[in-house]
C-alpha distance (Angstrom), angle and dihedral (degrees) to the residues before:
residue distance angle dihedral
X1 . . .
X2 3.91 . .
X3 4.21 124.8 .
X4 3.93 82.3 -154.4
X5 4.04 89.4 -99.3
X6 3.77 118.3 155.2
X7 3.85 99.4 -103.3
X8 4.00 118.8 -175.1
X9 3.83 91.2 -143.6
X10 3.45 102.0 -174.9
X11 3.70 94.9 53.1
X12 4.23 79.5 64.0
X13 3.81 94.9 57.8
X14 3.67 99.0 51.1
X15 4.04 98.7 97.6
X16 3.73 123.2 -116.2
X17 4.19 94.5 -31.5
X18 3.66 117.3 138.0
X19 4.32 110.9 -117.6
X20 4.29 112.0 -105.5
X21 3.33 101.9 -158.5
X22 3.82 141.9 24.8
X23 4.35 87.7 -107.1
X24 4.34 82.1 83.7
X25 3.91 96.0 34.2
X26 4.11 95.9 129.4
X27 3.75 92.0 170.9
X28 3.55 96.6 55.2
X29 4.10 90.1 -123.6
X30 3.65 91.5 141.9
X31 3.98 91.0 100.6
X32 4.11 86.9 48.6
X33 3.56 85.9 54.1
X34 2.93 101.4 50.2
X35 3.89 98.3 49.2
X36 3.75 81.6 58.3
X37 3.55 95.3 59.9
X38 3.89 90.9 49.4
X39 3.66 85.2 53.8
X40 3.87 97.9 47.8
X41 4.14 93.3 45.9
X42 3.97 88.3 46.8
X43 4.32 103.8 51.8
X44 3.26 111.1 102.6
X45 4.14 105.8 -99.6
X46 3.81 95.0 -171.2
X47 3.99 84.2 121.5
X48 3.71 103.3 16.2
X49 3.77 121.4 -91.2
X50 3.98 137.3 -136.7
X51 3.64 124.3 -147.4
X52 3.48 122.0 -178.8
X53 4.27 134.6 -155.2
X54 3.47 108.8 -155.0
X55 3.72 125.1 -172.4
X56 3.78 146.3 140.9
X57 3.47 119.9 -88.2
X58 3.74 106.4 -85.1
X59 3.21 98.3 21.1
X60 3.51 94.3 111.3
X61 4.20 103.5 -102.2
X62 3.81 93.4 149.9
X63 3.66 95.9 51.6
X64 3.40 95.7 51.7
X65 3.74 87.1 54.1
X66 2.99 102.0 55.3
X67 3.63 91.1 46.6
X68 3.79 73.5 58.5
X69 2.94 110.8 62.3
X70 3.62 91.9 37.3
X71 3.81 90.4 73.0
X72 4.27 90.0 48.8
X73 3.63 85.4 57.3
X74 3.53 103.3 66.6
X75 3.78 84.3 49.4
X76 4.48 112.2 99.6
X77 3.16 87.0 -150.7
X78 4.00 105.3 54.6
X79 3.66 129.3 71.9
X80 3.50 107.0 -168.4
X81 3.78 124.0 -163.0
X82 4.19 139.6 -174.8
X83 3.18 128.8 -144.9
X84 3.77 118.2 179.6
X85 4.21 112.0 -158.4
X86 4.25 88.1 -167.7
X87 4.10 84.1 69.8
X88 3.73 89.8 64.7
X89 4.07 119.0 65.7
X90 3.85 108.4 -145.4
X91 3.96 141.2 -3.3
X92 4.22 88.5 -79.0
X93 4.20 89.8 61.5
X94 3.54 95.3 36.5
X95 3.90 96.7 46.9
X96 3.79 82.4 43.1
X97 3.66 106.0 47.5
X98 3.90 96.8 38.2
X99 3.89 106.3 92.8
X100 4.08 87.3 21.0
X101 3.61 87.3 60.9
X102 3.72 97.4 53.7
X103 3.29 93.1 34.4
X104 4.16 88.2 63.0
X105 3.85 91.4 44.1
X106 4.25 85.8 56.8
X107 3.66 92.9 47.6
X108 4.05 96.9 51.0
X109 3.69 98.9 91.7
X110 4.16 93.2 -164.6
X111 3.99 81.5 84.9
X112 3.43 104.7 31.1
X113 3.94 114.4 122.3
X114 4.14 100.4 -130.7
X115 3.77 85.1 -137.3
X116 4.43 85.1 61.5
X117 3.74 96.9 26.4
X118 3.59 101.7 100.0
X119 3.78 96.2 33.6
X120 3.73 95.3 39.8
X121 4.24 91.7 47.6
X122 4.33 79.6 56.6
X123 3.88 86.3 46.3
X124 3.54 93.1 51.7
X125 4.12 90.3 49.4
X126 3.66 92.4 51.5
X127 3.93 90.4 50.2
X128 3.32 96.6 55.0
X129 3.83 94.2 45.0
X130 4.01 84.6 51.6
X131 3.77 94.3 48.9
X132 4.02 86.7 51.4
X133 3.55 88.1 52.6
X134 3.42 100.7 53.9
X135 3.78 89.5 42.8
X136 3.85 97.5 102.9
X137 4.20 91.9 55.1
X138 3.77 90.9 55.5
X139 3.78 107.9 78.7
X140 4.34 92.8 32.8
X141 3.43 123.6 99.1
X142 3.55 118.1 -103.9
X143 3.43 90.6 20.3
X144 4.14 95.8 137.8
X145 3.61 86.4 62.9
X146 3.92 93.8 62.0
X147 4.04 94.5 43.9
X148 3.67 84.1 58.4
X149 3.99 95.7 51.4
X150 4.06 96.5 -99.3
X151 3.46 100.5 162.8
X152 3.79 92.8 -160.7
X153 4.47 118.4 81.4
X154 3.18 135.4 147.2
X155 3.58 114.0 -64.0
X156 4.36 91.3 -124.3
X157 3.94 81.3 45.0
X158 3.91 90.3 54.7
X159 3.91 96.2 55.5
X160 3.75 95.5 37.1
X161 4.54 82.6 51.8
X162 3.86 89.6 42.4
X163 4.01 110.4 128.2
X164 3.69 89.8 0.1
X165 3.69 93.5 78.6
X166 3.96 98.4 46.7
X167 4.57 77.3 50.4
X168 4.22 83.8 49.3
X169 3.66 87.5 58.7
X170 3.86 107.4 40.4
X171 3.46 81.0 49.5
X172 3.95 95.2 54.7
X173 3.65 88.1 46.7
X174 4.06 97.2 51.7
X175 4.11 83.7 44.9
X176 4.05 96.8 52.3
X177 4.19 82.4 51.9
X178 3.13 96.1 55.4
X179 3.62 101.8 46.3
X180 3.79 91.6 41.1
X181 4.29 80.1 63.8
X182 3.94 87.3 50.7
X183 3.91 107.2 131.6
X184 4.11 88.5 -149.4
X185 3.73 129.4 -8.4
X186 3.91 145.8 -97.8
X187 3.69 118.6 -117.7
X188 3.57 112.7 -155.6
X189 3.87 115.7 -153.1
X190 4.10 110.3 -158.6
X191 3.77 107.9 -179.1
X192 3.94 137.0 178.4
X193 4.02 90.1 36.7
X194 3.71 90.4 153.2
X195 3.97 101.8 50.1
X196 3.69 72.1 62.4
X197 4.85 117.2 103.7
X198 3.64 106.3 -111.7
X199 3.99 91.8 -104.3
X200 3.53 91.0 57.6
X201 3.79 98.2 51.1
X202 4.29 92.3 53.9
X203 3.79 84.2 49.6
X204 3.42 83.8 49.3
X205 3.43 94.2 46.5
X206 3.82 99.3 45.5
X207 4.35 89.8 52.3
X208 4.00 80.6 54.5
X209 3.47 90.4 50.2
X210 3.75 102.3 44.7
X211 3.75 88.3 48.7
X212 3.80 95.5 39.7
X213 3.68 90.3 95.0
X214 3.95 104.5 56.0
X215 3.56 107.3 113.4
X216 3.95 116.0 -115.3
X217 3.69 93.6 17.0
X218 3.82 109.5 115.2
X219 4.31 120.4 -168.8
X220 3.79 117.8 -157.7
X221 3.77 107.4 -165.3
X222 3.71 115.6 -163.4
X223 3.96 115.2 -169.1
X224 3.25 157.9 122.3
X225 4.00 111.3 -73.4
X226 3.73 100.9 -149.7
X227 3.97 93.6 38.1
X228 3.48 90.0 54.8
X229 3.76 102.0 44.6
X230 3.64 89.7 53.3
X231 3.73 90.6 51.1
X232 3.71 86.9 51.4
X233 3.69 100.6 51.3
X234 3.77 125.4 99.6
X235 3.34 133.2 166.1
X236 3.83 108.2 -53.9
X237 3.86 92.4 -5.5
X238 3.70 112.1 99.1
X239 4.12 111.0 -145.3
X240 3.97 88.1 -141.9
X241 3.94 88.8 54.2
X242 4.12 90.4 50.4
X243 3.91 96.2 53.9
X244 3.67 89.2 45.9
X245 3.65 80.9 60.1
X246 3.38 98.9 48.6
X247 3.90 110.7 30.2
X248 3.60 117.1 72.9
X249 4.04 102.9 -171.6
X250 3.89 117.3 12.0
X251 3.60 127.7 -174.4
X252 3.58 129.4 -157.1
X253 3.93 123.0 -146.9
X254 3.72 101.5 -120.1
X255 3.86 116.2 -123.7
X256 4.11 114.1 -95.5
X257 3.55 112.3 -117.3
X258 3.75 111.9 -125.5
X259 3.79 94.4 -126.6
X260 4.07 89.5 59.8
X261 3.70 88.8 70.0
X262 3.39 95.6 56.6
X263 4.09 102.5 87.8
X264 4.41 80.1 35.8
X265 3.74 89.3 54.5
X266 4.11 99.6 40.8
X267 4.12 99.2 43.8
X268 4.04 87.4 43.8
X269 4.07 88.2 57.4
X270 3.69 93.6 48.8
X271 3.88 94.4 51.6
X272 3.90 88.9 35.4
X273 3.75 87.1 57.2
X274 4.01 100.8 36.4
X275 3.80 105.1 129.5
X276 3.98 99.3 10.8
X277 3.40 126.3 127.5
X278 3.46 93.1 -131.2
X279 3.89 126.9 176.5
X280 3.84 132.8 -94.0
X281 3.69 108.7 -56.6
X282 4.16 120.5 -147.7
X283 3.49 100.7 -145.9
X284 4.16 81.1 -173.2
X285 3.75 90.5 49.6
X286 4.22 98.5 41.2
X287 4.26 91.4 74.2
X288 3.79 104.4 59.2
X289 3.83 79.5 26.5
X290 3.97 94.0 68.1
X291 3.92 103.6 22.3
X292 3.71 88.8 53.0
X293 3.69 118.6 28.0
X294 4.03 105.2 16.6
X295 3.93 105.4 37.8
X296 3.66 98.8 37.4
X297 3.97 87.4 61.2
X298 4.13 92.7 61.0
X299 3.75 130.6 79.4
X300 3.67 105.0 155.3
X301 3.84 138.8 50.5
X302 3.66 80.6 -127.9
X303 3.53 105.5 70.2
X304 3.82 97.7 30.8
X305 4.37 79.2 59.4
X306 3.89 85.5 52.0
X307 3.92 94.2 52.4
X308 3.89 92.0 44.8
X309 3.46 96.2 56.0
X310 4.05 91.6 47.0
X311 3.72 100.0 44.9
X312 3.77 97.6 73.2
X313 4.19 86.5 59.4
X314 3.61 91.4 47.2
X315 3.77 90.7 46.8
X316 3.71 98.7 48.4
X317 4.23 95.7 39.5
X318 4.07 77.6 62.7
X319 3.40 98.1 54.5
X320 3.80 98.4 -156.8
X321 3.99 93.1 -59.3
X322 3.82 95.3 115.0
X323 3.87 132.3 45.4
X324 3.83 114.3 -88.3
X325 4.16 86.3 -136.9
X326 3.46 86.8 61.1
X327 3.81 93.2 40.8
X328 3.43 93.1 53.8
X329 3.26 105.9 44.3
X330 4.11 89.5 41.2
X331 3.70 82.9 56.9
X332 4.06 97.9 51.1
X333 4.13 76.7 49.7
X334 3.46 98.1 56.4
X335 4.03 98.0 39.2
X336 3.82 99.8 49.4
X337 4.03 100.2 25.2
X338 3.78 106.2 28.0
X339 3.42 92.7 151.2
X340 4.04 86.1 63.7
X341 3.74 87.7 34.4
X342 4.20 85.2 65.0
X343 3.73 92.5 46.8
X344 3.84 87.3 68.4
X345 4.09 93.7 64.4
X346 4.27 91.5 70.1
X347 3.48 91.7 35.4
X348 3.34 118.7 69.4
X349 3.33 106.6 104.5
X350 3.73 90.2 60.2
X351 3.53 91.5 50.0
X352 3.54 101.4 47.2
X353 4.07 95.6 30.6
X354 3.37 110.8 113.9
X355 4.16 122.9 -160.9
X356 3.95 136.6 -165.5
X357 3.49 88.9 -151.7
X358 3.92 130.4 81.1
X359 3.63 104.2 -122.4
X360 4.30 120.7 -157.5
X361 3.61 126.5 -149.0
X362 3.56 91.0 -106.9
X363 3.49 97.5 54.5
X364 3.97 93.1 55.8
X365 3.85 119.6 115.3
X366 3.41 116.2 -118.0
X367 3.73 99.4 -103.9
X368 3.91 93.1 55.8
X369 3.88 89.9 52.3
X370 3.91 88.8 51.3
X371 3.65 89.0 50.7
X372 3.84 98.1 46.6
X373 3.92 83.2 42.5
X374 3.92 91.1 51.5
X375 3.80 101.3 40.3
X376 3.75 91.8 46.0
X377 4.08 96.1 50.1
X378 4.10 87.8 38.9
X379 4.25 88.2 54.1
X380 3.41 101.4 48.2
X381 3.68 96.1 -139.5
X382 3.60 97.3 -31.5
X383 3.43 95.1 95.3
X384 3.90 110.7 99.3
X385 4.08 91.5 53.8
X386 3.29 96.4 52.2
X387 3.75 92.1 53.6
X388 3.56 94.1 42.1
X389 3.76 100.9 52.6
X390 3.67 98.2 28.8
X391 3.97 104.7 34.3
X392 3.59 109.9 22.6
X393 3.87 91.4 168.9
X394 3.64 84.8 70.7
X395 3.73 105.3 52.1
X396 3.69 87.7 92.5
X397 3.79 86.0 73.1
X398 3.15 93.2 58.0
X399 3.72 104.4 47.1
X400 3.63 95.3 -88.9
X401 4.10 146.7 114.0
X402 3.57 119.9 -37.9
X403 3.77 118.0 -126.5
X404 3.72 121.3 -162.2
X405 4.03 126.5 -158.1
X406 3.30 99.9 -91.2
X407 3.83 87.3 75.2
X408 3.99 88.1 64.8
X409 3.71 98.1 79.5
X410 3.83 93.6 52.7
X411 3.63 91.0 52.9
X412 3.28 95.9 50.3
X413 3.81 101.8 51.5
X414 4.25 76.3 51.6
X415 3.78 90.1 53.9
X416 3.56 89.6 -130.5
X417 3.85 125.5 167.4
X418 3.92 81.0 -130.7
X419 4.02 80.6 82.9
X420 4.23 115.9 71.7
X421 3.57 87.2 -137.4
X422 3.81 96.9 50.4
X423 3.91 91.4 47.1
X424 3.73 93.2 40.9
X425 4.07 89.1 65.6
X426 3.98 94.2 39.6
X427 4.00 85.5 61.2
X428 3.77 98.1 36.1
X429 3.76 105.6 23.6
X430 3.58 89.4 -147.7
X431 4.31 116.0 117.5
X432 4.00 113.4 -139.4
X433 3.88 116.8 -85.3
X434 3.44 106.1 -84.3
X435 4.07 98.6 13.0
X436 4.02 111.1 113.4
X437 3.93 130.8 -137.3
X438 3.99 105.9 -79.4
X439 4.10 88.9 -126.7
X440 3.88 79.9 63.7
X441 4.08 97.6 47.9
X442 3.86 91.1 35.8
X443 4.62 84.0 55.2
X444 3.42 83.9 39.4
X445 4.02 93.8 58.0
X446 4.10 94.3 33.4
X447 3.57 81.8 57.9
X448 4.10 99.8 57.0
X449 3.84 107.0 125.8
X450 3.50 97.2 24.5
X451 3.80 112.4 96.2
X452 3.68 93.3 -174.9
X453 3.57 103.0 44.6
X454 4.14 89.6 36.4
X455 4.09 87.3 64.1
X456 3.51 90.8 49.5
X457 3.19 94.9 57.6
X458 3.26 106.8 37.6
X459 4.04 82.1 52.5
X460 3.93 84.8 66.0
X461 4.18 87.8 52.1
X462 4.83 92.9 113.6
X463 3.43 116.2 -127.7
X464 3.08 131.2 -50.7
X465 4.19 97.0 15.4
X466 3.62 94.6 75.9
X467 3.96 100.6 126.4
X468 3.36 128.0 70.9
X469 4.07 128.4 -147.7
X470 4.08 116.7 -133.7
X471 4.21 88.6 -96.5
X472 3.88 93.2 75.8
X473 3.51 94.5 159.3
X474 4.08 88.4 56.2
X475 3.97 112.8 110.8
X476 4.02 83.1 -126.2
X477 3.80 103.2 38.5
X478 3.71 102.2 112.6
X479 4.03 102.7 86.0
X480 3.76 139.4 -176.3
X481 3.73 114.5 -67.3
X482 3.97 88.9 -108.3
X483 3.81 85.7 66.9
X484 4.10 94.1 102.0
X485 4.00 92.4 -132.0
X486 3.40 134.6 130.9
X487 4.35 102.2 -34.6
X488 4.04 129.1 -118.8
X489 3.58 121.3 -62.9
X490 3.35 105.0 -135.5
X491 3.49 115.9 -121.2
């Protein structure tokens, strides 16, 4: 499960969080990120400039920023600050808290660049007085029409403006001076755009776009494309044509390719799975196992994060009774495709049945050609392997090898979901009445020969397993107390 690639594990087992720093970049998108940053410090600022990231979600857009911004922070010359819109519930807060929130980021001298400080702390002043000034248009109807130089409101809204608009634009115009003297530039770093309602985005959009113009003042938008667009669009105005307007350099995240996930995917498993008593493991099986069924079904750092930090659950609510090839894979299943995952639960007996006879696609009952038709459409192409390596059985439904019933006992001393029984407990967790844990059959065997050590452990056989049938080394030989066998120890 490892290529031998230096893998910062725990940066893998830390839930959905974005990486900070290039120590946990997996993907090796340091270099990307840093070409960004060239990019962003080198436009031409002389009337501001927005950039955007665009991405799908998962795909690892925040990351990258960060990464980002990062790089602009060693820079003397850059003063980089976030702003998050998914802090701020609603177009009043986010209207509200837009300039105040950079303004407060310029003012706190801990990250000041001493090259900006002075000239950022007057920045910062000048913001706030700005935001105060346009405080009266933020809570009035049609108020996005005047911060984009409508000269059309309502005729109430015009005396309540009055004065304060000639004040709106004498402050603009002492603002754009004092950028345009800026010995650098500030970077500002709006994330999470598209977790954003549609109404909030174009008032988003528009506070972008009236600010757009200040010299030295540089937006990075990170988002989805498609959300966005949609947001954007009304009526006759396409979203795609407004961001052309607006964005001046955009950068998409390129797409992962599958095989980069591999080291990700193998290291996080064996820190996942450090200290579990985990189920046999088919070192013959694991290959065709990963390459086929579990790596194909991942595309983004994202989701492989979401099936590390689920497997060790799965794992220990399993308690060794079922093969951890199976386990994993079932688990890659039931993250990415639960939809397929749930098709599983009313069909096990066609994915354990087994058959002597060759069956055609014509002579398939109707409720084995809805499943094939379901699974297949659910799996997006990834159908056929899972079958194959996890439910042989089944294969015949799918135009495949035929596998009789003498293949049953094999897969169950493999505790593979192949066998009914095997796949019965993966989906219910619950053993058959009378059938022990496997730690307690496996003791039970190691203990053969040894009178002494076999009463102790079959004094550690729970209630009500506690006999044993002749076939000890069977996977089901410990049976209901009713069974006649071999009495109680006592304890």
């Amino acid at each position: 499960m490892d290529d031998g690639a230096s893998i910062n594990v725990n940066s893998l087992l830390n839930g959905d969080d974005p990486i900070e720093d290039a120590s946990e970049d997996l993907l090796q998108r340091s270099g990307l990120a840093d070409a960004f940053a060239a990019e962003i410090h080198r436009t031409s600022a002389k009337h501001g400039a927005v950039v955007a990231l665009t991405g799908k979600w998962g795909s690892g857009k925040t990351s990258l920023l960060n990464l980002t911004a990062s790089a602009l922070e060693s820079l003397d010359d850059v003063q980089v600050v976030k702003f998050n819109p998914w802090f701020f519930s609603g177009t009043d807060q986010l209207m509200r808290f837009f300039f105040d929130e950079i303004a407060g980021q310029l003012r706190d001298e801990r990250g000041l660049k001493d090259r900006l400080k002075s000239a950022s702390r007057t920045v910062a002043e000048r913001l706030g007085r700005y935001s105060s000034a346009l405080s009266p248009l933020k809570f009035i109807p049609g108020a996005g029409a005047v911060l984009e130089g409508a000269s059309a409101v309502a005729t109430g809204a015009s005396k309540l403006l009055g004065e304060e608009q000639e004040t709106i634009h004498q402050q603009r115009a002492e603002l754009t001076a004092l950028l345009a003297a800026l010995p650098g530039r500030i970077v500002v770093f709006v994330d999470d755009i598209d977790r954003l309602s549609q109404q909030e985005i174009r008032d988003l959009f528009r506070l972008v776009r009236l600010t757009g113009s200040f010299p030295n003042i540089v937006y990075v938008l990170c988002f989805d494309r498609s959300v966005v667009e949609r947001a954007l669009t009304d009526g006759a105005v396409e979203g795609s044509a407004y961001l052309e307007k607006i964005v001046k350099i955009a950068m998409d995240v390129p797409p992962l390719p599958t095989q980069a996930l591999s080291p990700v995917i193998g290291q996080g498993l064996a820190e996942a799975l450090d200290g579990i008593d985990v189920g046999p493991f088919d070192e013959a099986r694991w290959p065709d196992m990963f390459v086929q069924v579990v790596l194909p079904l991942f595309s983004t750092i994202r989701d492989v994060k979401r099936y590390l930090a689920s497997v060790p659950l799965t794992v220990r609510s399993l308690r060794a009774e079922v093969s951890l090839v199976d386990v994993l894979a079932l688990e890659a299943l039931r993250v990415r495709y639960p939809a397929a995952h749930d098709l599983l639960l009313a069909s096990v007996d066609l994915l354990t049945g087994t058959s002597t006879i060759y069956q055609r696609d014509n002579g398939q009952t109707p409720r084995e050609k809805a499943f094939v038709e379901d699974f297949t459409l659910l799996l997006d192409g990834h159908a056929q392997s899972v079958i194959r390596l996890l439910f042989p059985a089944a294969e015949r439904l799918f135009g495949g090898s035929n596998y009789g019933s003498d293949w049953v006992p094999a897969w169950e001393q493999d505790r593979r979901v192949a066998c009914r029984s095997v796949l019965d407990f993966y989906l219910h967790r619950q053993l058959p009445a009378g059938r022990a844990p496997i730690r307690c059959i496996e003791s039970v065997a190691g203990a053969i020969g040894d009178e002494s050590a076999l009463t102790e452990a079959l004094g550690q056989v729970p209630d009500p397993c506690w006999t044993m049938s002749s076939s000890v080394l069977s996977p089901t030989s410990v049976m209901c107390p009713r069974s006649r066998c071999c009495p109680r120890p006592k304890r």
